[in-house]
C-alpha positions as CSV (number, residue, x, y, z in Angstrom):
1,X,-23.4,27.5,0.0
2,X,-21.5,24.5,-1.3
3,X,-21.8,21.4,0.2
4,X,-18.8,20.3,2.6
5,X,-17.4,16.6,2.8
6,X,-14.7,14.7,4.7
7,X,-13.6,11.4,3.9
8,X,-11.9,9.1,7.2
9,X,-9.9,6.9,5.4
10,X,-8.9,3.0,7.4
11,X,-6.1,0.9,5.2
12,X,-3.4,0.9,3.4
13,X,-2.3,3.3,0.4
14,X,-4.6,1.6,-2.1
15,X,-7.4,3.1,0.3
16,X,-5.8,6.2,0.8
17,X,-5.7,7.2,-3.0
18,X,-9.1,5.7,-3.9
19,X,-9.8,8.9,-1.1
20,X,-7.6,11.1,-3.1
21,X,-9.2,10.1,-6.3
22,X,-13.6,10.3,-4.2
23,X,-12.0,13.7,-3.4
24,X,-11.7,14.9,-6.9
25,X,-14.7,13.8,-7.9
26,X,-16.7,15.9,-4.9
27,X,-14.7,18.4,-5.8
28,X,-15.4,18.2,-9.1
29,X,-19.2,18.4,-8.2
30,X,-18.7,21.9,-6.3
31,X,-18.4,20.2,-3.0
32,X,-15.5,21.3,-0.6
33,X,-13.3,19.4,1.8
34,X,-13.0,20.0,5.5
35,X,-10.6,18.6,7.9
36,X,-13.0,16.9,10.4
37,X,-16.5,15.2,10.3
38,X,-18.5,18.0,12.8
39,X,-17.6,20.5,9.8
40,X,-18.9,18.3,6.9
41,X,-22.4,17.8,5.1
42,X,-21.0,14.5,4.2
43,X,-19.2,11.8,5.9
44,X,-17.4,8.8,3.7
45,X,-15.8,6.3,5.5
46,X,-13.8,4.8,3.1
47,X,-13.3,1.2,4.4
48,X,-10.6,-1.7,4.4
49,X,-11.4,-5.5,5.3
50,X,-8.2,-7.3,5.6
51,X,-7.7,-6.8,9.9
52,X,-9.2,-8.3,12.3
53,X,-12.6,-7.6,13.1
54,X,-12.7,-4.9,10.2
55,X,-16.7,-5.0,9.8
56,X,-17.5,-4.5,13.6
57,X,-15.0,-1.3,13.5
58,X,-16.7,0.4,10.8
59,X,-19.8,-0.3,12.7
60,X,-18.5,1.2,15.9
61,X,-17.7,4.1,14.1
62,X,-21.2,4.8,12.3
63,X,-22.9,4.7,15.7
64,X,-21.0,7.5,16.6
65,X,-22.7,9.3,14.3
66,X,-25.8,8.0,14.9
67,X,-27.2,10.5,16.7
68,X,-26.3,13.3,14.8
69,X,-28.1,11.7,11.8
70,X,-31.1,11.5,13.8
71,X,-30.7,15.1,14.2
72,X,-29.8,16.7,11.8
73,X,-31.3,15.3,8.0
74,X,-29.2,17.2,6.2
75,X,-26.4,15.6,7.4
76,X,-25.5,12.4,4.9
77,X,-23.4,9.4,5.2
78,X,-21.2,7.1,3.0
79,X,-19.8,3.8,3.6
80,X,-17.6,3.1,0.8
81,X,-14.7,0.4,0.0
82,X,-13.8,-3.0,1.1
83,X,-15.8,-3.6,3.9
84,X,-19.0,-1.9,2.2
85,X,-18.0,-5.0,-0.7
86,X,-18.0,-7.5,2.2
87,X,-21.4,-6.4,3.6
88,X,-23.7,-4.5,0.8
89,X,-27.0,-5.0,1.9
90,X,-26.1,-6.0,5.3
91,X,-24.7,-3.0,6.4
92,X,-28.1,-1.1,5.2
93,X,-30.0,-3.5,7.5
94,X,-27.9,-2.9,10.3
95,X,-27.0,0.6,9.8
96,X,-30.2,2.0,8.4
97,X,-29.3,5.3,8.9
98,X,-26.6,4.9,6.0
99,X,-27.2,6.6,2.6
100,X,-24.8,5.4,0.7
101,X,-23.0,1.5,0.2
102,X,-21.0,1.5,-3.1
103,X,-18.4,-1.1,-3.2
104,X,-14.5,-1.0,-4.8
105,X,-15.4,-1.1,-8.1
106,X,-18.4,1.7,-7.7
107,X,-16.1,4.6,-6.6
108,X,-16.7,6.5,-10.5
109,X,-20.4,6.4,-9.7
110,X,-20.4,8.0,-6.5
111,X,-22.0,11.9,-7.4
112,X,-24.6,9.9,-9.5
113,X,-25.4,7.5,-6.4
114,X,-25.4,10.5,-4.1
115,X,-28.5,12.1,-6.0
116,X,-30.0,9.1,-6.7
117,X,-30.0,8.0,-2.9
118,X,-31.6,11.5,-2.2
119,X,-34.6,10.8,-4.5
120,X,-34.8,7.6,-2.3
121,X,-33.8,5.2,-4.9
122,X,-30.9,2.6,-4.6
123,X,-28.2,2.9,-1.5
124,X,-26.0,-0.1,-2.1
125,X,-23.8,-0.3,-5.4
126,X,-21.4,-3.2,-4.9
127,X,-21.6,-5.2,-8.1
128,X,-18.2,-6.0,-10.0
129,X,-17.2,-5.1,-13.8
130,X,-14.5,-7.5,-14.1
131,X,-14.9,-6.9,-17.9
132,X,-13.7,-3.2,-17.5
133,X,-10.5,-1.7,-16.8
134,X,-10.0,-0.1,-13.4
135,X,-12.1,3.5,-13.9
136,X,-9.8,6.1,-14.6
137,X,-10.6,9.2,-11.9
138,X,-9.6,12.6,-12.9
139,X,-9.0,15.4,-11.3
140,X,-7.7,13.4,-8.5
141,X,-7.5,15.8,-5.3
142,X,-4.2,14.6,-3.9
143,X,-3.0,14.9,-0.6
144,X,0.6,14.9,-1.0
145,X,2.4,18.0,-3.0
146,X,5.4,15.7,-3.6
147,X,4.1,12.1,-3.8
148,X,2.5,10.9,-6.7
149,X,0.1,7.9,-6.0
150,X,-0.7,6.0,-9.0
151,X,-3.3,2.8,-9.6
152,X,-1.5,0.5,-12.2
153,X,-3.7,-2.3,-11.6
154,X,-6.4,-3.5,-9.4
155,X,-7.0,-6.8,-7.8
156,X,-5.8,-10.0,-7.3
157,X,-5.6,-13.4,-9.2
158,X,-3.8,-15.5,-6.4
159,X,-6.5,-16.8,-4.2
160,X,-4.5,-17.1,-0.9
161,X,-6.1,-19.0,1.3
162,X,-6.4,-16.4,4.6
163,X,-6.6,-13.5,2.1
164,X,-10.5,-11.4,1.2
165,X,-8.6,-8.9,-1.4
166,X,-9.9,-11.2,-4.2
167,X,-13.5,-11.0,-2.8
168,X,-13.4,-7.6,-2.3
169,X,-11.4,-6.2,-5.3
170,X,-12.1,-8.8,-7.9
171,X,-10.1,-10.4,-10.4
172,X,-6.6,-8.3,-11.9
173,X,-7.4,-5.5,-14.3
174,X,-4.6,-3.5,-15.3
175,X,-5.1,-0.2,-16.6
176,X,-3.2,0.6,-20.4
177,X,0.1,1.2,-20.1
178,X,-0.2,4.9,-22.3
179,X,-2.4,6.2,-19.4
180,X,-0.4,5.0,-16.4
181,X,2.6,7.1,-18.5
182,X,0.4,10.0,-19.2
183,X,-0.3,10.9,-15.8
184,X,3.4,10.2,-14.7
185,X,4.6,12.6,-17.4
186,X,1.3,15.0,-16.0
187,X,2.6,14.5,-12.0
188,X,6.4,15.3,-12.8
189,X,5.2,18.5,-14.9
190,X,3.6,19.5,-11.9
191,X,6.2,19.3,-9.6
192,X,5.8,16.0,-8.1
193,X,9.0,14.5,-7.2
194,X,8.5,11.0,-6.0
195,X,5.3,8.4,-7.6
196,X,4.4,5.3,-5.4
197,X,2.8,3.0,-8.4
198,X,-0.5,0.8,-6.7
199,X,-1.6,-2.4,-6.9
200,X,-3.1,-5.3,-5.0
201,X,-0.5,-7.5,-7.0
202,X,1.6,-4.7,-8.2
203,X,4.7,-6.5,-10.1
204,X,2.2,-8.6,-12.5
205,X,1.2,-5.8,-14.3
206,X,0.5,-6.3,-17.9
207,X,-0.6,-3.6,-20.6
208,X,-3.8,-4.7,-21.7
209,X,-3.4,-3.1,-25.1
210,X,0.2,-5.3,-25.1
211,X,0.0,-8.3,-23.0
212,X,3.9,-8.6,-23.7
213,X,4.9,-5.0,-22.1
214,X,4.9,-6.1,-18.3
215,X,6.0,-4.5,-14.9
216,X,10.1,-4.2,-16.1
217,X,9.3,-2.6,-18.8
218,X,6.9,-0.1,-17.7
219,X,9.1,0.6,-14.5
220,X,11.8,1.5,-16.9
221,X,10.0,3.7,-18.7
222,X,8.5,6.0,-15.5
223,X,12.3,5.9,-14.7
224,X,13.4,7.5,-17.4
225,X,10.4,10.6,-17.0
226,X,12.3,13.9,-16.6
227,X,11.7,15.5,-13.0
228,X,11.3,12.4,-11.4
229,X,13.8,11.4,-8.4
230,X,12.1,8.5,-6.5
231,X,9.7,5.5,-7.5
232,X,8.0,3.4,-5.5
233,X,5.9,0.6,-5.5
234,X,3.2,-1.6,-3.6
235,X,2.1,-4.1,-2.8
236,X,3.9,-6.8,-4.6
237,X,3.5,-10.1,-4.8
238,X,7.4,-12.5,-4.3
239,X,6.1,-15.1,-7.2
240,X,5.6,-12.2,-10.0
241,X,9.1,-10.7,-9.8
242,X,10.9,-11.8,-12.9
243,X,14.4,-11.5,-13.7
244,X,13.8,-8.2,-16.2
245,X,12.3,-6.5,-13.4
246,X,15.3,-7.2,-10.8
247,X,17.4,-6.1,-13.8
248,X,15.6,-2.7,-14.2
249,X,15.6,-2.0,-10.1
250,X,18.9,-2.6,-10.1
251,X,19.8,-0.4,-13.4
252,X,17.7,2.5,-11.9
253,X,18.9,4.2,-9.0
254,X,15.4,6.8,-9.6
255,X,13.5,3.4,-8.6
256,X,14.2,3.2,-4.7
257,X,15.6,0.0,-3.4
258,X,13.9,-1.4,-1.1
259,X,11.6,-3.8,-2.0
260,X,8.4,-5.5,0.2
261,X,8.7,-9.4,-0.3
262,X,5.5,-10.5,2.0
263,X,6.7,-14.2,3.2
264,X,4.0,-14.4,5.3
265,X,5.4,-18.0,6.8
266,X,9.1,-19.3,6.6
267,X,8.1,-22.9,6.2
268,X,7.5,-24.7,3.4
269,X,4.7,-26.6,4.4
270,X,2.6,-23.6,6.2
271,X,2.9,-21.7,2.7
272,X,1.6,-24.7,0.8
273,X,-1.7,-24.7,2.9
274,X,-1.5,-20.7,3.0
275,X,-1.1,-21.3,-1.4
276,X,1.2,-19.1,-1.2
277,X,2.4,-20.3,-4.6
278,X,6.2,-20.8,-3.9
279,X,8.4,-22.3,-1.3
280,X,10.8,-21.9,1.4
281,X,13.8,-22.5,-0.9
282,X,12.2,-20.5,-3.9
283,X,12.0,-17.0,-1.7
284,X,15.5,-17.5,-0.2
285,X,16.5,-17.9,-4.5
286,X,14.4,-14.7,-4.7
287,X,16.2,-13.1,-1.9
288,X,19.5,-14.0,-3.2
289,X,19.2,-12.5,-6.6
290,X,17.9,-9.4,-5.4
291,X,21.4,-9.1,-3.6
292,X,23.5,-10.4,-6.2
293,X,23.0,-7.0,-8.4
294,X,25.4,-3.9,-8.0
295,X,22.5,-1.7,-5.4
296,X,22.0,-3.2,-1.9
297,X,17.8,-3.9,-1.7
298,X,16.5,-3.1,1.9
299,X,13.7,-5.6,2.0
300,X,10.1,-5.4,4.2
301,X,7.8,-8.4,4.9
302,X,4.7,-9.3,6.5
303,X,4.3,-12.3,8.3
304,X,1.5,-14.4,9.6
305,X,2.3,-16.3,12.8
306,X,-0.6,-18.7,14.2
307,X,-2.0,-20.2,10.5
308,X,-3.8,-23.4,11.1
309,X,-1.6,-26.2,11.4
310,X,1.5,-24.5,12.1
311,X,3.6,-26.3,14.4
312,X,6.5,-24.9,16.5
313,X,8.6,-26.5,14.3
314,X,6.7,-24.4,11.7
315,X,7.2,-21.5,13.6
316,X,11.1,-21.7,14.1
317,X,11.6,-22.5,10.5
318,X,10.1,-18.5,9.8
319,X,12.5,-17.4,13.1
320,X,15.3,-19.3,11.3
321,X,14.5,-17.0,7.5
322,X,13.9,-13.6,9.2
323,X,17.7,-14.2,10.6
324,X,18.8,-15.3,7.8
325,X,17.5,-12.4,5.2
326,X,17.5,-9.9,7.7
327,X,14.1,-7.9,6.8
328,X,14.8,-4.1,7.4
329,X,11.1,-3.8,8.4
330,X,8.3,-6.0,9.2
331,X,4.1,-6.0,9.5
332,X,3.4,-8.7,11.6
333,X,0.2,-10.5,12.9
334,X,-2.0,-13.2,14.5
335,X,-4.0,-15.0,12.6
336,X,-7.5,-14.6,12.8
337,X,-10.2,-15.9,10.5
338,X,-11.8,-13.5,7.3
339,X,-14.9,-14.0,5.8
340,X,-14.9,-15.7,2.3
341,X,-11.5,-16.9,2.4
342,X,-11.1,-20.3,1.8
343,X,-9.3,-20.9,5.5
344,X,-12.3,-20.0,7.1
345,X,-14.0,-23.4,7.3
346,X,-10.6,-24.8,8.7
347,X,-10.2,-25.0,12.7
348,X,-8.2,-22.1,13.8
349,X,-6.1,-25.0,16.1
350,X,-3.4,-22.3,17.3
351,X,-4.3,-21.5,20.8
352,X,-4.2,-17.8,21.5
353,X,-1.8,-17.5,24.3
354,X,0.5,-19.6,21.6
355,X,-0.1,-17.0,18.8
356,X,0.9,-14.2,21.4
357,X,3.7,-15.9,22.6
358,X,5.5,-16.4,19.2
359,X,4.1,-12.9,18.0
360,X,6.4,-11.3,20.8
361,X,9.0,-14.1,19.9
362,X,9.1,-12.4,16.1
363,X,8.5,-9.0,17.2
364,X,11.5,-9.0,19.7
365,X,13.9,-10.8,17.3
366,X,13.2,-8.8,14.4
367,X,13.8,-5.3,16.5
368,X,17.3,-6.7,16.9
369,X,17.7,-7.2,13.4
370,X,16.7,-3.9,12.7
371,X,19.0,-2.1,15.3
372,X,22.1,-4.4,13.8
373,X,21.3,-3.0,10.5
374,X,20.9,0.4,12.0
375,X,24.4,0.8,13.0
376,X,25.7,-1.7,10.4
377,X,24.8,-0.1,6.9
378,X,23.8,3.8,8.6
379,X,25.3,5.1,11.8
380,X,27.9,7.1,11.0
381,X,27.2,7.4,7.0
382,X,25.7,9.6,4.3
383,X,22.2,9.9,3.4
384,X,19.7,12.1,1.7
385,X,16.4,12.0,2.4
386,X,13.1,13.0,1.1
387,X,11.5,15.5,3.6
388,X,7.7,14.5,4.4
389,X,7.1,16.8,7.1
390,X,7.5,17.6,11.0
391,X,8.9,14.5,13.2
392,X,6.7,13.3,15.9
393,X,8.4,15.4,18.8
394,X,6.5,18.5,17.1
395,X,9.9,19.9,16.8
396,X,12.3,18.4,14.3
397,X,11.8,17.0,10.8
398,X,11.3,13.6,9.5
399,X,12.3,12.7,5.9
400,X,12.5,9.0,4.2
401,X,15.9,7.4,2.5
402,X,15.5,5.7,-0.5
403,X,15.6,2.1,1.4
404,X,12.8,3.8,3.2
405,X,14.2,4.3,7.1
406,X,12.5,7.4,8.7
407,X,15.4,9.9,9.9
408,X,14.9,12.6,12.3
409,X,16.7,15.6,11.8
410,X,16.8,19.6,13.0
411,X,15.8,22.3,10.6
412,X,12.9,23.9,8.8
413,X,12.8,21.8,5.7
414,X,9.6,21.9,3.7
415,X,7.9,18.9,2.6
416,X,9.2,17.9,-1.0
417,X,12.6,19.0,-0.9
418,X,15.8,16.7,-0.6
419,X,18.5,17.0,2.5
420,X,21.7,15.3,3.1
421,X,22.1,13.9,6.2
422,X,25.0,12.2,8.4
423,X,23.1,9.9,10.2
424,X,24.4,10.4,14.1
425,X,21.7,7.9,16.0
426,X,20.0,4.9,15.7
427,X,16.8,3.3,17.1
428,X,14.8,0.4,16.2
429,X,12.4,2.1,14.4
430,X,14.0,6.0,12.9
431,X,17.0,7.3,12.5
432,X,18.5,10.5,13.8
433,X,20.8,13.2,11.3
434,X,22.1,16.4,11.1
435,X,22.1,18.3,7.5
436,X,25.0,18.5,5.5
437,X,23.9,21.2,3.1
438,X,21.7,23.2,1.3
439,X,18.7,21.5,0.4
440,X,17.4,20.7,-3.6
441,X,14.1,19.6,-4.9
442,X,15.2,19.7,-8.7
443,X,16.0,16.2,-10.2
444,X,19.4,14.5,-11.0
445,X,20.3,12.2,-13.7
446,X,19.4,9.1,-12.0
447,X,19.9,6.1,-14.7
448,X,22.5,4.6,-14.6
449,X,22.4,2.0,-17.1
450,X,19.7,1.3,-19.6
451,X,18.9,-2.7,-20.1
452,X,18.0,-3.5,-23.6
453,X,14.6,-5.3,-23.7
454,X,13.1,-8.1,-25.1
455,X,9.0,-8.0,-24.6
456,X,9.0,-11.4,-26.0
457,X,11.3,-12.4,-22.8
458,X,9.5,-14.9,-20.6
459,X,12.2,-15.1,-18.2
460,X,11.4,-15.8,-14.1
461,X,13.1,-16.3,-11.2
């Protein structure tokens, strides 16, 4: 009987296909997935560090198990990702019952680490290669039959100073542009219709066979794969968007705009001690030639209220920029101290009850932005959508625009295929249509103009 695993995934989409790509390799192995943990011979947890008390969750959750591992010795489990980077031989100590630690940079290794932890040998595999490319995973099991995940690159060269991504994924590595094109070409032939391109700093990509072939120019060329209607991409990073890239999102309409631009503070001097690389003044520039192309870009953020030192003044001065570029979405958070980062020797000075207060300040300010632009740029308009699956009411579907607003709609659309909408409702946080036609999943000519490049071009905003 094969063996049967189940990975619970925590984190963003960078976690969730390092899960897609674990999954192929068990797969790969002869193992089989199962959709919950009392079904599966193996557990993975598959981990992310960047919340709030990140370590003590993962914790929680492998005492849960605790018991059953005690009982049962056939029963094995894996603590893999970011927070298994973080503790590595720690979390053996604590969590004895583990079998299995194997950091970001391990994941490749995992069916040989399984048997060698069996013959008792070495649990914990957390050690980086920063002298490789990112591994290269294949079959990778994914869990979409429309969206394409994709790792581009890996890490982070920025050193933020709240941020433990460059502790726990290491310096960049970018993987060679050929392969990233390969499996596009691969995805599209197989029917996917929409890739989301991954990266810790996504936008400064470089080919690593061709330092001068960059983000632009890559994005240009996945735009132009045959089948493909939507691209994506995440996370980016505001100080590694150069003017060749604006040029190409705005040339493409098969590149989706809406762009994340994480400000994280609005005032100068907060994103000086955050080393946030840029100012104030230099995002709003940003922000501004994003809108002065011909496509309107529907931006998202994340911001950090509560950073040591900030002041109210501080605080207004991000108030003042989320009114003034009008965010269409937002992630937003206290601040609270992660290991290894270089903020964490600095007093956390912002009392509590102060980081609540201006939380719910932003939070309630930013839901009427987000209504405005609601009924501004979508009540009462045209839209197609990318069907995902069924709407939280268990009854209608829910699809995704190209500036990424969630619409709710009646029918029995399948996941994958395309529907145009009239948007009749608005809320804060989804949209509500009706169908206008039939639906389509084959792809249009999307480009609509086709820059002519220079990869000698050094060009920023």
């Amino acid at each position: 009987m094969a063996h049967r695993f189940f990975i619970e995934t925590f984190g963003c989409q960078m976690n969730q296909h390092d899960s897609e790509k674990i999954a192929g390799l068990l797969s790969h192995q002869g193992m089989v997935a199962v959709s919950g943990p009392d079904e599966a011979d193996l557990l993975i947890l598959n981990t992310c560090s960047v919340r709030e008390k990140a370590a003590q969750k993962v914790y929680s959750r492998l005492g849960e198990f605790k018991a059953r591992k005690q009982s049962d010795p056939n029963f094995r489990i894996g603590v893999v990702g970011c927070v298994a980077q973080q503790e590595g031989e720690e979390m053996v100590r604590r969590a004895p019952f583990v079998d299995l630690v194997v950091g970001t940079h391990m994941y490749h290794a995992i069916p040989d680490l399984l048997e060698q932890s069996r013959l008792g040998r070495s649990r914990v595999a957390t050690h980086f290669q920063q002298d490789h490319l990112p591994a290269e995973i294949a079959p990778v099991q994914r869990s979409s039959d429309f969206r394409a995940n994709i790792t581009i690159m890996e890490g982070c060269n920025k050193r933020c100073a709240f941020c433990i991504v460059p502790f726990t994924r290491g310096r960049e590595r970018n993987r060679p542009a050929r392969s990233i094109l390969e499996e596009a070409i691969r995805a599209a032939d197989e029917g996917f219709v929409e890739l989301l391109l991954l990266g810790q700093t996504v936008n400064s990509y470089k080919d690593p066979d061709n330092p001068r072939f960059k983000f632009a120019h890559l994005l240009a060329r996945l735009a132009e794969v045959p089948g493909l209607r939507r691209i994506r991409f995440t996370s980016p990073h505001p100080r590694d968007f150069c003017d060749e890239t604006l040029a190409v999102i705005d040339a493409y309409e098969v590149i989706c705009n809406q762009v994340h631009l994480p400000v994280q503070s609005g005032s100068s001097t907060v994103l000086k001690r955050m080393r946030r690389q840029y100012t104030r003044e230099w995002f709003l520039n940003l922000v501004e030639k994003f809108r002065s192309g011909r496509r309107r870009i529907a931006f998202s953020t994340d911001v950090i209220v509560g950073f040591p030192g900030e002041s109210e003044e501080d605080f207004e001065q991000t108030l003042s920029l989320v009114r003034q570029v009008e965010f269409e979405s937002m992630f937003s958070f206290k601040y609270s101290v992660r290991p290894q980062t270089e903020a964490q020797s600095w007093k956390d000075d912002v009392a509590e009850e102060v980081k609540t207060r201006r939380l719910m300040m932003l939070q309630r300010l930013q839901k009427g932005i987000q209504i405005d632009l609601h009924q501004r740029y979508y009540l009462g308009k045209q839209a197609e959508v990318l069907v995902e699956g069924v709407a939280r009411d268990g009854r209608q579907r829910s699809g995704r625009t190209t500036t990424g607003k969630i619409v709710n709609f009646a029918g029995d659309h399948s996941p994958g295929e395309f529907v145009k909408l009239l948007i009749t409702g608005v809320g804060p946080n989804s949209l509500q249509g009706e169908p206008l036609g039939e639906p389509s999943r084959t792809a249009a000519g999307m480009a609509i103009k086709e820059p002519e490049w220079n990869v000698n071009s050094e060009s920023r905003v």
